[in-house]
C-alpha positions in Angstrom: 0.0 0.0 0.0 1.7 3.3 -0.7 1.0 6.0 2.0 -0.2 9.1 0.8 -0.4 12.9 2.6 -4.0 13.3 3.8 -6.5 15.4 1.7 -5.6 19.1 1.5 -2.3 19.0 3.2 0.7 18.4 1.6 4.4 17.7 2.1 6.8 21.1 2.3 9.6 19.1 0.5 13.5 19.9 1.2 14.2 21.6 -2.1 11.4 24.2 -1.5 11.7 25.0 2.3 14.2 27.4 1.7 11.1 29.7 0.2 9.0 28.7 3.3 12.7 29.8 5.7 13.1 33.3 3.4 9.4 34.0 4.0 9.6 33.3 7.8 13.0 34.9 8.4 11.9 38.3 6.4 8.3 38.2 8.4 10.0 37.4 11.5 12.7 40.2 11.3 9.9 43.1 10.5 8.1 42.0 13.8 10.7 43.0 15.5 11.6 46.7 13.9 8.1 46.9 15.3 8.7 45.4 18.6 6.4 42.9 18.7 7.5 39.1 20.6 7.0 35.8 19.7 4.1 33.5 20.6 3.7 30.0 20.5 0.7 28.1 21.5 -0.7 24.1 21.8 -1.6 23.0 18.3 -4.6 21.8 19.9 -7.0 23.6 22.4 -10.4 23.2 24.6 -13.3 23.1 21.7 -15.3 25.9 23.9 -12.4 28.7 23.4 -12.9 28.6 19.5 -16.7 28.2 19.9 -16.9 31.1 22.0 -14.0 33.0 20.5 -14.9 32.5 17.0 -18.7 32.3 17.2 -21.0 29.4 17.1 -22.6 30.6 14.3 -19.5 30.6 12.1 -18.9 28.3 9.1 -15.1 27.9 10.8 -17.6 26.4 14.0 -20.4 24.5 12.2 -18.6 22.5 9.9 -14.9 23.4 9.1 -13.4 22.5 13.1 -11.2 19.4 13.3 -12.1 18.3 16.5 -11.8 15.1 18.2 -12.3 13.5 22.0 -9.4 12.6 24.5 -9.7 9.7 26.5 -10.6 11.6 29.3 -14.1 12.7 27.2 -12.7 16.1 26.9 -13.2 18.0 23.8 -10.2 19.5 22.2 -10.1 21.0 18.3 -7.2 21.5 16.4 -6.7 25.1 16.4 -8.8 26.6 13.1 -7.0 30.4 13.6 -4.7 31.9 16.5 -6.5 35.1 17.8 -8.9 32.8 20.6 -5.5 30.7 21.7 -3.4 33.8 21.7 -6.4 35.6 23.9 -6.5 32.2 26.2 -2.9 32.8 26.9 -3.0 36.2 27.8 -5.5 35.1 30.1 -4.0 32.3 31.6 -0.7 34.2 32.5 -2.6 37.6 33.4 -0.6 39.9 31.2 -2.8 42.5 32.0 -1.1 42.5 35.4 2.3 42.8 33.8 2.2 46.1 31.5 -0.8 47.6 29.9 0.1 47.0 26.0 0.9 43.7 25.0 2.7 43.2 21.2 3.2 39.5 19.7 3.3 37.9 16.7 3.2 34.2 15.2 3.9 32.0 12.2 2.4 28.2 13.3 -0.1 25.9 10.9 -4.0 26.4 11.3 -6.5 23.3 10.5 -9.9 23.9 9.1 -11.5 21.0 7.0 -12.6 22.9 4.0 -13.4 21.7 0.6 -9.4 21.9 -1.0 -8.6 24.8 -3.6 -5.6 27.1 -4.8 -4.4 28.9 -1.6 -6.7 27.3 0.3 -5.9 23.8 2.3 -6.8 21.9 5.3 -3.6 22.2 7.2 -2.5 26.0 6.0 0.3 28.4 7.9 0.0 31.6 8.7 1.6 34.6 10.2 0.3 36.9 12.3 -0.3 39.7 14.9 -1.8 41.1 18.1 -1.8 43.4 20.5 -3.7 43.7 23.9 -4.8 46.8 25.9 -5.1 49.7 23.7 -8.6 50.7 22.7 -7.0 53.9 20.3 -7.4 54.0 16.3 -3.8 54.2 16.2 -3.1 50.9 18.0 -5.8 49.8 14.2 -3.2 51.8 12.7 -0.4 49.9 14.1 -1.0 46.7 13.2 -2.6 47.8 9.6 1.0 49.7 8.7 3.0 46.5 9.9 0.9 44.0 7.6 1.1 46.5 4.3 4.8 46.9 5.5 5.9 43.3 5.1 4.3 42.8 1.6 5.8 45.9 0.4 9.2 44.6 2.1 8.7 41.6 -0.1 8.0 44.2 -3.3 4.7 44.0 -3.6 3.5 46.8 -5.1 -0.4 46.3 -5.8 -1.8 44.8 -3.0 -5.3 46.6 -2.0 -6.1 47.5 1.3 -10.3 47.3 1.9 -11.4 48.8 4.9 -14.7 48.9 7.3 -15.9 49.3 10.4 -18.8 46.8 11.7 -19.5 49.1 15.0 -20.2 47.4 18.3 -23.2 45.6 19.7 -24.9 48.7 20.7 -24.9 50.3 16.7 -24.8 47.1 14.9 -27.9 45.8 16.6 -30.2 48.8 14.7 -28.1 47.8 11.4 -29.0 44.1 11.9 -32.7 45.3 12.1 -32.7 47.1 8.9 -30.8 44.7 7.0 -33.7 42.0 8.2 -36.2 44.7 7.2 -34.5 44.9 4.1 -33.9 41.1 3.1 -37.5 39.7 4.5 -39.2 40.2 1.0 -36.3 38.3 -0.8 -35.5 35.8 2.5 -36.8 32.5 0.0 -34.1 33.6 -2.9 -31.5 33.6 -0.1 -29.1 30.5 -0.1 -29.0 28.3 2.5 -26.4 29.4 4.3 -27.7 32.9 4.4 -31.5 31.7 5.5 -29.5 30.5 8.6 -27.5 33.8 8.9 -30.7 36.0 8.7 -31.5 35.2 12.1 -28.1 34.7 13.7 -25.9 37.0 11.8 -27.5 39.6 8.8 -24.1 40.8 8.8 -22.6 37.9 7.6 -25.1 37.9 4.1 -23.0 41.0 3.1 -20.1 38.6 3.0 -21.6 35.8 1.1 -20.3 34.6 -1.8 -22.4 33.6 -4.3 -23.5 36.0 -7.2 -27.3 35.2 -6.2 -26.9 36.7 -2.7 -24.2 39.3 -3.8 -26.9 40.4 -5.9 -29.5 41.1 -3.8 -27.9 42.6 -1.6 -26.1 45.3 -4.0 -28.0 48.3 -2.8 -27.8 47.5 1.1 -26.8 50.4 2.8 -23.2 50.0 4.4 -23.4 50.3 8.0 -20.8 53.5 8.4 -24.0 56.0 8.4 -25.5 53.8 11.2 -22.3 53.8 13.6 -22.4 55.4 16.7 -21.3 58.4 17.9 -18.0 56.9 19.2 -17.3 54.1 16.7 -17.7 57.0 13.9 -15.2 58.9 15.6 -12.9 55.9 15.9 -13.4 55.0 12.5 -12.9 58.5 10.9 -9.4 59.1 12.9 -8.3 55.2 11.2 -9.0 56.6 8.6 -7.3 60.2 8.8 -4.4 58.7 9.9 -4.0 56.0 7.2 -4.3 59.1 4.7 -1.5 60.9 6.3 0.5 57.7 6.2 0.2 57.6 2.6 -1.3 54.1 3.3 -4.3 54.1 0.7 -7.3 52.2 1.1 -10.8 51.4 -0.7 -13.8 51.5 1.5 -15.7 48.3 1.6 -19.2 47.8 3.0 -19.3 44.0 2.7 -16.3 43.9 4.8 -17.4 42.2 8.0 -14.9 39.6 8.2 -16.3 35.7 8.6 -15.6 35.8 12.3 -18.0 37.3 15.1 -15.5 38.5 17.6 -14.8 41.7 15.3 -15.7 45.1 16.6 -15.3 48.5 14.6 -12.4 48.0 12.2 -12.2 45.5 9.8 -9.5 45.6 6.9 -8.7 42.9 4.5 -5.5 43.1 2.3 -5.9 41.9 -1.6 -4.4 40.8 -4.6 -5.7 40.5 -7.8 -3.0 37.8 -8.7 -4.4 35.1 -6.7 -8.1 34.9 -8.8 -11.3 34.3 -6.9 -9.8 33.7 -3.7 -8.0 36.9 -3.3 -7.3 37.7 0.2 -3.9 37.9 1.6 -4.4 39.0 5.2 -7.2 39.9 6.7 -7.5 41.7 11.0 -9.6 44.4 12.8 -10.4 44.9 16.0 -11.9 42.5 19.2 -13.0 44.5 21.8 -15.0 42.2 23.4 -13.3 39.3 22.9 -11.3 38.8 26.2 -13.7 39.6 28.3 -16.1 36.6 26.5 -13.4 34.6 27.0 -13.0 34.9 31.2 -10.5 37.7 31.1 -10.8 41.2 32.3 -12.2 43.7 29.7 -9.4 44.6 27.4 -9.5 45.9 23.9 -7.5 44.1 21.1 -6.2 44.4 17.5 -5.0 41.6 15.0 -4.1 40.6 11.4 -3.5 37.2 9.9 -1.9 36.0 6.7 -1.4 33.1 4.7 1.9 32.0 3.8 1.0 29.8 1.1 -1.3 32.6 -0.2 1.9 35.3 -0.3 3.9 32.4 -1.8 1.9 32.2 -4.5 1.9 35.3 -5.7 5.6 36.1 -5.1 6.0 33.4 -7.5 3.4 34.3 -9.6 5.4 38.6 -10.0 8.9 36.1 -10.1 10.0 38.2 -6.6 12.8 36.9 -4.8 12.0 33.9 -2.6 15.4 32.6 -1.1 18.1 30.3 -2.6 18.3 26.4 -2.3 21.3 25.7 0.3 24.1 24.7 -1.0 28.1 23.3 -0.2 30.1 26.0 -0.5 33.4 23.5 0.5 33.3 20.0 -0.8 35.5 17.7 1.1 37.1 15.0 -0.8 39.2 12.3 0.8 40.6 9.4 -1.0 41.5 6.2 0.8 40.2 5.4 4.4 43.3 6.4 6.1 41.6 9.9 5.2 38.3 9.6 6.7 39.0 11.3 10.2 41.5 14.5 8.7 38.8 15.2 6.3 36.0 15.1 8.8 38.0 17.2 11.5 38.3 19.5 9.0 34.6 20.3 7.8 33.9 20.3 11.5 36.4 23.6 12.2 35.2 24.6 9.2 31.5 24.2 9.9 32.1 26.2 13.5 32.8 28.8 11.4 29.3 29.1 9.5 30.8 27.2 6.1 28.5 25.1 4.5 30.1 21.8 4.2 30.0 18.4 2.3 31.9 15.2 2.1 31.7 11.8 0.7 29.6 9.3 2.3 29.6 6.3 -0.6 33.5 5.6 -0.7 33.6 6.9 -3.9 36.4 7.8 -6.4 38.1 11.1 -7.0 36.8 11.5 -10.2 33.1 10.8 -8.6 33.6 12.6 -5.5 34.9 16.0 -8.0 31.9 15.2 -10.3 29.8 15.5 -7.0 31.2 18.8 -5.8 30.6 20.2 -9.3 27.1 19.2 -9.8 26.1 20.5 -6.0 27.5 24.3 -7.2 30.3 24.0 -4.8 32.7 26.9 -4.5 35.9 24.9 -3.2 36.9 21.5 -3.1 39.5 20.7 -0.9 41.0 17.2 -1.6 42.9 14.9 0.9 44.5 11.3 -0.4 47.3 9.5 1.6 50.1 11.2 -0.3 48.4 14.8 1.2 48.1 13.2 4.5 51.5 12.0 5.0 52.6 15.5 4.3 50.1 17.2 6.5 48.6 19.4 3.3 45.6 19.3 1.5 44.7 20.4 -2.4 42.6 23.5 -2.2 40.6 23.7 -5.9 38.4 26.8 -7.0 36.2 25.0 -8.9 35.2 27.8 -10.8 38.3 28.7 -12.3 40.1 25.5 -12.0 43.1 26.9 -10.3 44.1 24.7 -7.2 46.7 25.3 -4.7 48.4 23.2 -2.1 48.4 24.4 1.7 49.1 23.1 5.2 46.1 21.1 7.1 46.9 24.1 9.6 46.0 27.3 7.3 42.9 25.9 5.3 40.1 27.3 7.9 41.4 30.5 7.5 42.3 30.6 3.5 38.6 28.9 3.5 37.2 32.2 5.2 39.2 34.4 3.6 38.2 33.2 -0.1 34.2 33.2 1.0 34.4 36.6 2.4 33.7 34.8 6.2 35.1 37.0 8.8 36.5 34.6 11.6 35.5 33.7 15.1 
């Protein structure tokens, strides 16, 4: 029987990890010009945080969740996006005790058991942001400047930024009342989904997407005229201080994002090179969300984006993704009196930071050279019994063919030296 990878997952294999290690290296480093710290959670949590987090009205809850029963009868899930976990943990530990803002970041793998599609798979990774205690627009700001600031880092120079608020419970309740009053004489042309929504959700019809739905609800109002006093204001200084930023955006009124712990802002970032399923990263604001999840009342702001999604399209615009590791010295030792010389000497050499490779099939000099020239090596430096007696090795450029003979003793440091590797 050959074993295969489980439907929509698939194997990162060793000659394209280097993408997946340039994308996490690049995200990883712009986190930290912004100062935010690393967060790493259970791949697996308690079913009720993401059913409470996420909503239980959510597709992600009704019929996306991978979740199973321990032993004990407990009911865990394997964690469908970060935001409820990373809220969990700030709970747990009480950071609100420790100091009032709270920055971190994450790149892990999400699990959501969704029908398999271009961008779109059941194990997917992601990276993303969050930070805790600041109820200000520029804290919306903050984390909206960081995500347009790593795909611009990665020279993209189209993505769209779509912004909207969805209030809070106290203005989206009157918004949820006219968009009922609105849909009732069309509920039947609804699809399913939606019928199901129109009770629990309205909100969630904007969102929908099939043409049929999309088109009836084409000349809903957005809800920005029916915000609140307070969520206007918050809304209108995002926005005033994204303009000032040079940060442009398109105003979106079926932005509501397909989870319900979103208050006020809601942004999705978007590129037309990835077709139908366009989003890159997508955040806004969770007001509520701690506090429904046993923790003190404490505002928070987050984004999320796909890796594969961003890896896509950088290969689609041919951007820079990393380079395949390769040997830059090729160790080649002929006879087995030379086995231990050769292999003390990619080890100094490997203390140093060079990327080394030897031999492991016994082979012949002519194989061995054939090796080192078909893995893109740099150097080859070659030890037989003759070399070894006389305490030397053969040092080759194999670009230029030139070789040179040096003592055992100076090779580490002519190594370094011809790499451009300053020395420890």
């Amino acid at each position: 029987m050959l074993y295969q990878t489980p439907r929509g997952t698939k194997d990162i294999l060793p000659d394209e990890s280097h993408k997946w290690q340039f994308i996490e290296t690049r995200v990883r480093k712009i986190f930290h010009s912004f100062n935010f710290r690393e967060i790493r959670t259970p791949v697996f949590e308690e079913t009720e945080i993401f059913a409470r987090g996420i909503g239980q009205t959510t597709d992600i809850v009704q019929k996306e969740m991978y979740t199973f029963t321990d032993r004990g009868g407990k009911s865990y899930t394997l964690r469908p996006e970060m935001t409820a976990s990373a809220v969990r943990a700030y709970i747990q530990h009480h950071f609100s005790e420790v100091q009032p803002i709270q920055k971190w970041y994450y790149i892990a793998s999400m699990f959501r058991q969704e029908k398999p599609q271009a961008g779109r798979l059941r194990q997917f990774h992601q990276f993303g942001a969050e930070i805790f205690g600041s109820p200000e627009p520029v804290a919306d700001v903050e984390i909206i400047q960081l995500v347009m600031e790593i795909f611009l880092q990665f020279g993209l120079q189209q993505p769209t930024l779509k912004l909207n608020s969805v209030g809070c419970p106290k203005c989206r309740l009157s918004y949820k009342e006219l968009l009922r009053k609105i849909l009732r004489p069309v509920f039947d042309q609804l699809c399913p989904d939606c019928r199901a929504r129109y009770d629990t959700n309205p909100l969630r019809i904007l969102d929908c997407k099939r043409d049929s739905c999309h088109k009836l609800t084409e000349k809903v109002p957005g809800i920005e005229t029916y915000l609140c006093e307070d969520c206007k204001s918050h809304f209108q200084e995002v926005k005033r201080a994204l303009t000032t930023l040079s940060i442009p955006f398109d105003l979106d009124k079926r932005l509501v994002r397909g989870l319900d712990y979103y208050t006020r802002t809601a942004f999705e970032v978007v590129s037309s090179q990835l077709g139908s399923q366009d989003a890159l990263a997508g955040g806004g604001r969770y007001d509520l969300l701690v506090k429904e999840l046993g923790g003190p009342e404490t505002p928070g702001v987050g984004f999320a984006a796909g890796i594969e999604r961003l890896l896509m399209v950088l290969e689609k615009l041919h951007l820079p993704i990393g380079e395949m590791i390769k040997p830059e010295v090729y160790l080649v030792g002929l006879g087995n009196e030379t086995s231990t010389t050769v292999r003390e000497q990619a080890l100094k050499l490997r203390r140093q930071g060079v990327i080394c490779e030897l031999d492991l099939l016994n082979r012949s000099l002519k194989a061995q050279m054939r090796e080192a020239n078909k893995r893109g090596a740099r150097l080859a430096i070659i030890i037989g019994e003759n070399e070894l007696q006389k305490d030397v090795a053969i040092l080759k450029d194999m670009a230029k063919g030139e070789q040179i003979e040096l003592p055992l003793s100076e090779i580490t440091e002519y190594v370094l030296n011809k790499l451009g590797k300053p020395g420890s």
